[in-house]
C-alpha positions in Angstrom: -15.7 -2.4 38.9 -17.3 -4.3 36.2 -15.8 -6.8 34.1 -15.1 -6.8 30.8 -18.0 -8.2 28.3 -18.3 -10.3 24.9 -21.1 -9.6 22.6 -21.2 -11.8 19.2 -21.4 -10.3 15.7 -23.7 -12.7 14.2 -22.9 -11.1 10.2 -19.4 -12.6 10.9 -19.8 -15.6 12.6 -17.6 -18.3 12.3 -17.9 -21.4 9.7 -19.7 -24.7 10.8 -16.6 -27.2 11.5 -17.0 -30.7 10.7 -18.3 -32.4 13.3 -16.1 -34.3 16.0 -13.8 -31.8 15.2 -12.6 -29.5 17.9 -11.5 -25.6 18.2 -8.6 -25.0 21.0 -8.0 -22.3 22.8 -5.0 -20.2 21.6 -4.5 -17.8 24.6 -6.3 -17.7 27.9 -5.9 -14.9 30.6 -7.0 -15.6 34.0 -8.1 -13.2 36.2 -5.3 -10.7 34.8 -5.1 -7.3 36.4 -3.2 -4.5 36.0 -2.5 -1.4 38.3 -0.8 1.4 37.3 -0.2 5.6 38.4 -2.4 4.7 41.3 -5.3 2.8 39.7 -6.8 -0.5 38.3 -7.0 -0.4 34.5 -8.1 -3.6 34.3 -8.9 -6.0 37.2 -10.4 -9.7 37.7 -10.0 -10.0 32.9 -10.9 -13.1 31.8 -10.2 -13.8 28.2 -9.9 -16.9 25.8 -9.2 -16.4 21.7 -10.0 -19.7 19.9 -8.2 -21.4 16.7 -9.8 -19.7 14.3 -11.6 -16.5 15.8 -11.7 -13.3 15.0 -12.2 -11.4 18.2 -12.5 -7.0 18.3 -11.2 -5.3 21.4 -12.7 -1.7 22.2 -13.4 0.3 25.1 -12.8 4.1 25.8 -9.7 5.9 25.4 -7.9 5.0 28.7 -9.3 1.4 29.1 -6.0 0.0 28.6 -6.5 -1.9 24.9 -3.2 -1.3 24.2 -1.4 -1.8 27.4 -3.7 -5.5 27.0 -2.6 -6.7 23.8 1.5 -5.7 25.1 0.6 -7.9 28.1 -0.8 -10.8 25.5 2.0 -9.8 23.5 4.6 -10.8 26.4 5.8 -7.2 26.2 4.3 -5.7 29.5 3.4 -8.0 33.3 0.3 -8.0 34.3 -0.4 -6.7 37.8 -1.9 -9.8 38.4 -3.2 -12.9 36.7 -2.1 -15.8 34.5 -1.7 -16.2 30.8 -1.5 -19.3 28.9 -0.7 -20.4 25.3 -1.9 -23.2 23.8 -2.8 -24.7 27.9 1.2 -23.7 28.8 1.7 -20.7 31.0 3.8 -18.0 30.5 6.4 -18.6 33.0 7.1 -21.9 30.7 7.4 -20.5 27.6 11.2 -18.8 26.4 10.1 -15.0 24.7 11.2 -15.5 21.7 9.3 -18.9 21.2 6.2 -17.5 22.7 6.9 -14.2 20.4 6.7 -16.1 17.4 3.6 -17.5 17.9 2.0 -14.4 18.9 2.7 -11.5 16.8 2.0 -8.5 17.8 1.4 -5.1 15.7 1.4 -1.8 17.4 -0.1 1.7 16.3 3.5 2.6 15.4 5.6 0.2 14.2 9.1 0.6 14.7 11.3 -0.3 11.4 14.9 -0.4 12.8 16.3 -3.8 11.0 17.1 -2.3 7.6 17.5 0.1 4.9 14.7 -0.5 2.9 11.6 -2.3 2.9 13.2 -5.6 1.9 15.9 -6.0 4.8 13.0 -4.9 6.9 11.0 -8.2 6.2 13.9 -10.3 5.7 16.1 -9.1 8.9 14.0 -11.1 12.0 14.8 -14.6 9.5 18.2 -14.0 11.2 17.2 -14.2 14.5 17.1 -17.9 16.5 13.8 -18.3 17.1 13.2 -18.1 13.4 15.9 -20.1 12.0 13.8 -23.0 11.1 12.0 -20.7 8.9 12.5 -19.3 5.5 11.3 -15.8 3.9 8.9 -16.6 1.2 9.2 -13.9 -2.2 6.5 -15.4 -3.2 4.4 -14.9 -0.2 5.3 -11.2 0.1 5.0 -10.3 -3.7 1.5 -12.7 -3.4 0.5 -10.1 -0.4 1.5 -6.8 -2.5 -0.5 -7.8 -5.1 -3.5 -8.2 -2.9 -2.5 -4.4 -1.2 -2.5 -2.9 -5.1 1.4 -2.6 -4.9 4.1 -3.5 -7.2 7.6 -5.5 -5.9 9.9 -2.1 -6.7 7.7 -0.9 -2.6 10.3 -3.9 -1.9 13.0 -1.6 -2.7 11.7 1.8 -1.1 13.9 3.2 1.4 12.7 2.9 5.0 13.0 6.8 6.1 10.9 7.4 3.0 7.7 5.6 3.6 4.6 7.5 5.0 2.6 6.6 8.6 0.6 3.9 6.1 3.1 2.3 4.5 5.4 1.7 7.6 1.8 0.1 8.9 1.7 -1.9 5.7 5.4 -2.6 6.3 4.7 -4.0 9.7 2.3 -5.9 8.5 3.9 -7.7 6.2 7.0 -8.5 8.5 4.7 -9.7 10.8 2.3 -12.4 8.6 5.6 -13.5 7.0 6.7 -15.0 10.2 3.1 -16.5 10.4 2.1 -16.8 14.0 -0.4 -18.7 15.1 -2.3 -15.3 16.7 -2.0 -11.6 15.7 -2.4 -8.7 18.1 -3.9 -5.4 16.2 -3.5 -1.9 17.6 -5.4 0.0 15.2 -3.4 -1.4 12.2 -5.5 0.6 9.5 -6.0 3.8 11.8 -3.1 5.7 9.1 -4.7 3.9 6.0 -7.8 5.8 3.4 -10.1 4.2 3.1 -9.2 1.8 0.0 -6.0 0.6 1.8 -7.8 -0.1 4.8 -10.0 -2.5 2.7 -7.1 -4.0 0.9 -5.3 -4.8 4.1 -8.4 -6.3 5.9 -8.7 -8.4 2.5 -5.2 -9.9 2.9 -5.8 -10.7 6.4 -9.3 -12.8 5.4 -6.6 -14.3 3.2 -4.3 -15.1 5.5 -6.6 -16.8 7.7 -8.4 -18.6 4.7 -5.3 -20.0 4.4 -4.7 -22.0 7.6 -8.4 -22.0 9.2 -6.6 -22.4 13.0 -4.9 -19.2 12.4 -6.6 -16.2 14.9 -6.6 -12.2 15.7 -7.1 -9.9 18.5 -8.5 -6.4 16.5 -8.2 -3.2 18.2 -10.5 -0.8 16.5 -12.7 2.2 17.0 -14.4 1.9 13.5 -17.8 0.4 14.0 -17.9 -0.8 10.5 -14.3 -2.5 10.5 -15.7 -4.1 13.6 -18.6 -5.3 11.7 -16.3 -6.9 8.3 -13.4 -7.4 11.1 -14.9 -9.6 13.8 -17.1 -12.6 15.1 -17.3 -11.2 19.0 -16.0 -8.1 20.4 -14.6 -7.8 24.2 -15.5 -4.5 25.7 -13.2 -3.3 28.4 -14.9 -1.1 31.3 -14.0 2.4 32.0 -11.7 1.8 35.4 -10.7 5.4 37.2 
């Protein structure tokens, strides 16, 4: 079984640091493995995602990208393995702590916390591991404007909104809780074209805007990859 492999995108590498400065490592997985309907999907992984990266995962359908970022995501064990964030495993982090810092988008969002788009981005403020923090109007209006929307897609009803704009939706849930790390399944796969580019402007933005700030990118766009990403880890074909 071969192990996964990183190969660096030099188009998009990262910014010289000032020197004496260092980068951390935001997540680590040691040796994870998982087994499942009577085979390894992934065995023997090792993976670390740096302040500041911007890391692409791919691999065949059937590699397990997205059963990997729900196991970064705290969603789904490994098999087998550790996982750390910021040098603290797993087992020592609370969920909703560890959750906060690493947010985690899937291909299909789930919108459940709210009529419209609004409550939506407002409802996980109520929960306790976000208490300490406030939703920002400005931040969110700030991000529509950079996604070529108006404020009245604040007021849109939830059962309303197409596959792209409960993405979108996601999306911007997910960077107003600003975690530290961001897990992407596919999160422009039901965007055209010009949406796709206007989201992957918005994330630049958001990691302009606090340098430490890192993703995980799940695509099968070569191109995205290319804009997208400073490395890309390449899981193997397991049977």
């Amino acid at each position: 079984m071969e192990p996964a492999h990183t190969t660096t995108n030099p188009a998009t590498a990262p910014k010289p640091r000032v020197q004496g400065a260092s980068t951390a490592v935001l997540l680590q997985g040691h040796n994870l493995g998982l087994y499942d309907q009577d085979r390894w999907v992934w065995r023997q992984l090792e993976l670390a995602i740096s302040q500041g990266e911007r890391v692409a995962l791919t691999g065949p359908s059937g590699s397990g990208k997205t059963a990997l970022l729900r196991t970064l995501a705290g969603l789904a064990p490994a098999t087998e393995g550790e996982l750390e964030l910021a040098q603290r495993g797993l087992q020592h982090w609370r969920m909703p702590e560890y959750r906060a810092r690493v947010g985690y988008l899937p291909q299909r969002p789930e919108l459940g916390d709210g009529d419209t788009v609004e409550a939506v981005l407002t409802a996980p403020f109520a929960y306790r591991a976000h208490l300490h923090q406030r939703y920002s109007h400005k931040q969110t209006r700030h991000a529509l404007r950079m996604l070529g929307r108006g404020a009245d897609f604040l007021q849109r009803r939830v059962d309303s909104l197409s596959g792209g704009e409960q993405q979108i939706t996601a999306l911007l849930r997910l960077l107003a809780l600003q975690p530290l790390l961001l897990l992407l399944d596919e999160p422009t796969a039901a965007l055209d074209k010009n949406a796709t580019l206007e989201v992957e402007r918005l994330l630049r933005a958001w990691q302009d805007e606090a340098p430490d700030r890192a993703w995980l990118w799940v695509s099968h766009d070569a191109d995205q990859i290319t804009r997208m990403a400073q490395r890309t880890v390449q899981l193997p074909w397991t049977i």
